[in-house]
C-alpha positions as CSV (number, residue, x, y, z in Angstrom):
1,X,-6.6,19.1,-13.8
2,X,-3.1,18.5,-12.3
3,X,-2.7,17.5,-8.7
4,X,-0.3,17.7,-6.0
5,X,0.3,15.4,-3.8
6,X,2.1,15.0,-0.5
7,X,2.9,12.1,0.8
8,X,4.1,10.5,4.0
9,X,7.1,8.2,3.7
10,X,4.6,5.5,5.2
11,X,2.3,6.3,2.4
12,X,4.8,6.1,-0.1
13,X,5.8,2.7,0.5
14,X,1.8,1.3,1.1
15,X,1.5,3.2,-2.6
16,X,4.1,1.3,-4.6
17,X,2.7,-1.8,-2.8
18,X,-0.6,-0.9,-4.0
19,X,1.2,-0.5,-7.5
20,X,2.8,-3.8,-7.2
21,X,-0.2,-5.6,-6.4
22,X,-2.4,-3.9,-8.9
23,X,0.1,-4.2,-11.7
24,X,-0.3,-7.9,-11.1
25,X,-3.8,-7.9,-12.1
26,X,-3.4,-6.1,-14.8
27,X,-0.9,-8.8,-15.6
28,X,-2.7,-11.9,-14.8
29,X,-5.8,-10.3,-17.4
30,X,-8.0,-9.7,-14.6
31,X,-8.8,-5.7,-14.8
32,X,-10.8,-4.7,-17.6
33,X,-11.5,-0.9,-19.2
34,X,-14.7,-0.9,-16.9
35,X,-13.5,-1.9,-14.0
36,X,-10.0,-0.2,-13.0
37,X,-11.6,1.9,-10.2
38,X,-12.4,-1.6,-8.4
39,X,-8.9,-3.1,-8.7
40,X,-7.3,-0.3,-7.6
41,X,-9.5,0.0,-4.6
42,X,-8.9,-3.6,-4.1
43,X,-5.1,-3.3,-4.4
44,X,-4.8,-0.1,-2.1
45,X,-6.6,-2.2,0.3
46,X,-4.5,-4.9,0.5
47,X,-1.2,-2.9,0.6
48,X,-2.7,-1.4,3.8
49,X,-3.7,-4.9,4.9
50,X,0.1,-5.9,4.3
51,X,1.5,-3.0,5.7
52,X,-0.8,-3.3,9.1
53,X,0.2,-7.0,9.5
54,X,3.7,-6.1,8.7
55,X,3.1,-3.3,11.5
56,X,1.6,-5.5,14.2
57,X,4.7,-8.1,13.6
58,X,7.8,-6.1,13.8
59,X,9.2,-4.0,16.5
60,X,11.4,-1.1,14.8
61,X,14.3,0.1,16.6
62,X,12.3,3.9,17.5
63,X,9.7,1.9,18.7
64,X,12.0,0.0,21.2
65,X,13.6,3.4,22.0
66,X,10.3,4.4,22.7
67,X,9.0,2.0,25.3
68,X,11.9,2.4,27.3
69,X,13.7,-1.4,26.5
């Protein structure tokens, strides 16, 4: 059954992270026919991971216009 989806731009970018890191698994052997639910659990999680450190360590411009700076 097709689905639509839509996305954030936020989203967007956490997903081709997710892609990135899970395509590197795939690479380095590690996901098997069994398991592919687990490592792309696994990889969303650690896009978000990257994306909330990456949030909590840089002030974007709206975010200074916001705060009155």
């Amino acid at each position: 059954m097709p689905q639509h989806l839509k996305l954030q731009h936020s989203e967007s970018i956490v997903i081709g992270a997710a892609a990135q890191i899970y395509s590197s698994y795939i690479s380095l052997g590690k996901v098997g026919d069994d398991d592919t639910a687990v490592w792309i659990d696994r990889s969303v999680k650690e896009a978000i991971q990257l994306a909330v450190a990456a949030d909590d360590a840089i002030i974007s411009d709206d975010e200074v216009e916001s705060s009155g700076f």
